[in-house]
C-alpha positions as CSV (number, residue, x, y, z in Angstrom):
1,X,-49.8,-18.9,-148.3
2,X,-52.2,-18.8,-151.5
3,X,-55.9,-19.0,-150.8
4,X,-56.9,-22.3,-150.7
5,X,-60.6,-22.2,-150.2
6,X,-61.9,-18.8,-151.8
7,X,-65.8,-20.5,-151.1
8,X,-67.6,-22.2,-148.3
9,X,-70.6,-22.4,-149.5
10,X,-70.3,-24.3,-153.1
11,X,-73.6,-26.6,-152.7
12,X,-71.7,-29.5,-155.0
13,X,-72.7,-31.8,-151.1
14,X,-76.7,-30.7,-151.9
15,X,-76.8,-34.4,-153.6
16,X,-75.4,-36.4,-150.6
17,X,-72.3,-36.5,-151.9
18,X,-68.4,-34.7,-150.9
19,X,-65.7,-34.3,-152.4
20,X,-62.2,-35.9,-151.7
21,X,-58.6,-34.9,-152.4
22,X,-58.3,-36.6,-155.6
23,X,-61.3,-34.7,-157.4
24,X,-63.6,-37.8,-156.6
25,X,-66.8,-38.0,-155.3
26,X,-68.3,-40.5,-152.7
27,X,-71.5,-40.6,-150.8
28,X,-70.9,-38.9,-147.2
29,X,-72.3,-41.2,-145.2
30,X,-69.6,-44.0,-146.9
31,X,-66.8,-45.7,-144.4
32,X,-64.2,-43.2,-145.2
33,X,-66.1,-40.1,-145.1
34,X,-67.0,-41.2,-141.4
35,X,-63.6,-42.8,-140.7
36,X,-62.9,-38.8,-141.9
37,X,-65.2,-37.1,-139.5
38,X,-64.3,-39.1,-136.3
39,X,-60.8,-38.1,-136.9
40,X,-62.0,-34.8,-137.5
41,X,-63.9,-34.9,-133.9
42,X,-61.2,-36.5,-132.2
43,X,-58.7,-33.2,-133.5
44,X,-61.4,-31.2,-132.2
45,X,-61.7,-33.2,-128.6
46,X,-57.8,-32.4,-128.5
47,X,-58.4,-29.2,-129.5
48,X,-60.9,-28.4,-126.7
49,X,-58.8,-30.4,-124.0
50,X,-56.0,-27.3,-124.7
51,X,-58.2,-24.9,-123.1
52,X,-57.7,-25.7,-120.1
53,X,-54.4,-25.3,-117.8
54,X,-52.2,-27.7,-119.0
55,X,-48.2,-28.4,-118.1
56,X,-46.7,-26.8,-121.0
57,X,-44.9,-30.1,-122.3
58,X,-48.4,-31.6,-122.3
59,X,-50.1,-28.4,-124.8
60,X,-46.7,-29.5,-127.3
61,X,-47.8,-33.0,-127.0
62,X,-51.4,-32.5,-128.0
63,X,-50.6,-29.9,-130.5
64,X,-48.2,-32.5,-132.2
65,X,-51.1,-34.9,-131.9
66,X,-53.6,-32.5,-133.7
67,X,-51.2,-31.8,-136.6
68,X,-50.2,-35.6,-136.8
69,X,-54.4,-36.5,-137.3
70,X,-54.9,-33.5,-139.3
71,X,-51.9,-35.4,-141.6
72,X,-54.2,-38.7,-141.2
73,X,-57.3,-36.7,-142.1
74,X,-55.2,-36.1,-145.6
75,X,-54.9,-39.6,-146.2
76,X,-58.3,-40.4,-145.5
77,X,-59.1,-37.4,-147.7
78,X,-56.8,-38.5,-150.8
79,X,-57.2,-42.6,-151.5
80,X,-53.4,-43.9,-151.9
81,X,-51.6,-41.1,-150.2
82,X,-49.6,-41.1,-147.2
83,X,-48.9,-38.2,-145.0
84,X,-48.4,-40.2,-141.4
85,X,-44.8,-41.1,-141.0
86,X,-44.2,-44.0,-138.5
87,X,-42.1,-42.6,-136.5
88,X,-44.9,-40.6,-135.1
89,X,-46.1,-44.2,-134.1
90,X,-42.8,-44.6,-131.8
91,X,-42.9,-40.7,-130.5
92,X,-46.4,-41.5,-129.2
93,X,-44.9,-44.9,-127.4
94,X,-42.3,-43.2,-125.6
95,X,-43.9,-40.2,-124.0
96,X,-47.0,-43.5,-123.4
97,X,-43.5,-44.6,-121.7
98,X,-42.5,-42.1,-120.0
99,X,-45.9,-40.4,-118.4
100,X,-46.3,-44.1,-117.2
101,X,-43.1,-44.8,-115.4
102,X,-44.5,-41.3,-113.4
103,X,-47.7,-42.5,-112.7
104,X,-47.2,-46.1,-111.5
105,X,-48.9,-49.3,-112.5
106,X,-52.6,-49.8,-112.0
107,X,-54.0,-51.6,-109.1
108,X,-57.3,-51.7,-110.4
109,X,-59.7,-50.3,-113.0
110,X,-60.4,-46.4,-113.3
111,X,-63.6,-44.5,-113.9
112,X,-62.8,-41.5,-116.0
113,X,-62.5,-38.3,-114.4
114,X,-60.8,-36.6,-111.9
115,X,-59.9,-32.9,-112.9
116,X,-61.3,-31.2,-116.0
117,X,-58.5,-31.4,-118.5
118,X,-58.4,-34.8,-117.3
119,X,-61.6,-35.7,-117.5
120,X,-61.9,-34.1,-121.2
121,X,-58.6,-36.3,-122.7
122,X,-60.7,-39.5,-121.7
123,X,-63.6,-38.3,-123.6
124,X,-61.1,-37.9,-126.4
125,X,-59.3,-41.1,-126.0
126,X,-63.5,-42.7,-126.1
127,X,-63.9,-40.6,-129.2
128,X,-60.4,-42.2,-131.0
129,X,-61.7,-45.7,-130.2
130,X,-64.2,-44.7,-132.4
131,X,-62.0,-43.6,-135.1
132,X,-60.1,-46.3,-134.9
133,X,-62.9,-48.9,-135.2
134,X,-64.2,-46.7,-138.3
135,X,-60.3,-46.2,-139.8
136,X,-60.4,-50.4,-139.2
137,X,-63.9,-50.6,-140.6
138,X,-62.7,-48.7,-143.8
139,X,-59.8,-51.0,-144.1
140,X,-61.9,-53.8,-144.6
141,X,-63.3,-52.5,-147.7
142,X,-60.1,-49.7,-148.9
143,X,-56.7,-49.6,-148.6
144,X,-55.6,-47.9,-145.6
145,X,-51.8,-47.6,-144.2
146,X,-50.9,-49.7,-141.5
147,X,-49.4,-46.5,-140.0
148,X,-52.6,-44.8,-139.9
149,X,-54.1,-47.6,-137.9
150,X,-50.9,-48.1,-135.7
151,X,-51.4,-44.4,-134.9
152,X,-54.9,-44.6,-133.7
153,X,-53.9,-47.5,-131.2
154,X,-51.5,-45.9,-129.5
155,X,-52.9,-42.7,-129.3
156,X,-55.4,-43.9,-127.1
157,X,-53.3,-45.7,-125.0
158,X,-51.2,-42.3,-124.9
159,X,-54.4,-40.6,-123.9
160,X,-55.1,-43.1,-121.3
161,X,-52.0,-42.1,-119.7
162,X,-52.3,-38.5,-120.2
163,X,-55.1,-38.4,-118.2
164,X,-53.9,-40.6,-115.3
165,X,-50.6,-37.9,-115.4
166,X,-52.9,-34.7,-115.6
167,X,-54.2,-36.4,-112.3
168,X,-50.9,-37.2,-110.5
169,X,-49.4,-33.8,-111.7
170,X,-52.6,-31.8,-110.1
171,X,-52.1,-33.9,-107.2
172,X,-55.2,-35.9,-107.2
173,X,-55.1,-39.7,-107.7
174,X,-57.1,-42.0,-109.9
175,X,-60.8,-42.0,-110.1
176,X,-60.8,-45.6,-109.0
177,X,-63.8,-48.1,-109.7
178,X,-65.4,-49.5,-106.7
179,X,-66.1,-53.5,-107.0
180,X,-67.8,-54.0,-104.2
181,X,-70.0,-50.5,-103.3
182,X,-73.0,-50.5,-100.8
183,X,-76.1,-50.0,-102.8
């Protein structure tokens, strides 16, 4: 592989400004410089979740996630391009599918938690709502692929689901909401 940054430190962003794929310049707080950096932190939320102890079918799962938003990242990155195939869209529905069929319908609502690694993939399924609404948010103003926001939706429903597995597989149920608590 050729070098493909040779310098860090270039100070062209000293004005407010970044660079994006296509040579062109935007203002970094614009919508798709943030729509950008919340799929950057959602990688890195996936990234930290791999830490821990995971079931090895779950690290290939995430680390197919991480490369499947880096690919988003690139389209964010270059206006018109399109790295994101859809059938990542139907691979994240049927492992949503299948961790579901393992863990069982929900009876009720569920605080997030329960062990560590679970506890960390609903702080990253919190943090793709948020690129989702800012990948929607650019949308309104830029063309973005319908894939890209497909993507987003269902990865936090897959993440959802992750964590209620990483649960069931550790042997501890759902964290479970309490209606009706003494105060």
């Amino acid at each position: 592989m050729a070098d493909r940054l040779t310098q860090i430190v270039t100070r062209t962003g000293d004005d407010g400004t970044t660079g994006l794929g296509d040579g062109s310049r935007v203002p970094k707080d614009c919508a798709r410089i943030a729509a950008l950096g919340d799929v950057d932190e959602l990688n890195s939320a996936l990234g930290l979740a791999q830490t821990e102890s995971l079931p090895p079918a779950v690290g290939e799962w995430l680390s197919e996630a991480q490369h499947d938003l880096f690919d988003l990242g690139s389209e964010l990155a270059v206006p018109s391009y399109q790295a994101l195939a859809a059938e990542r869209v139907q691979a994240l529905e049927a492992l949503t599918a299948f961790m579901n069929e393992e863990v069982g319908p929900l009876k009720e609502f569920i605080l997030p938690g329960g062990i560590r690694s679970a506890a960390l993939i609903h702080q990253a399924r919190c943090v793709c709502r948020r690129a989702e609404r800012s990948v929607v948010a650019l949308a309104r103003e830029e063309a973005v692929s319908e894939t890209a926001r497909r993507y987003l939706n269902r990865l936090s429903d897959f993440l959802f689901v992750l964590a209620r597995f990483l649960n069931r597989e550790a042997g501890r149920g759902d964290v479970l909401w309490q209606r009706q608590r003494g105060a």
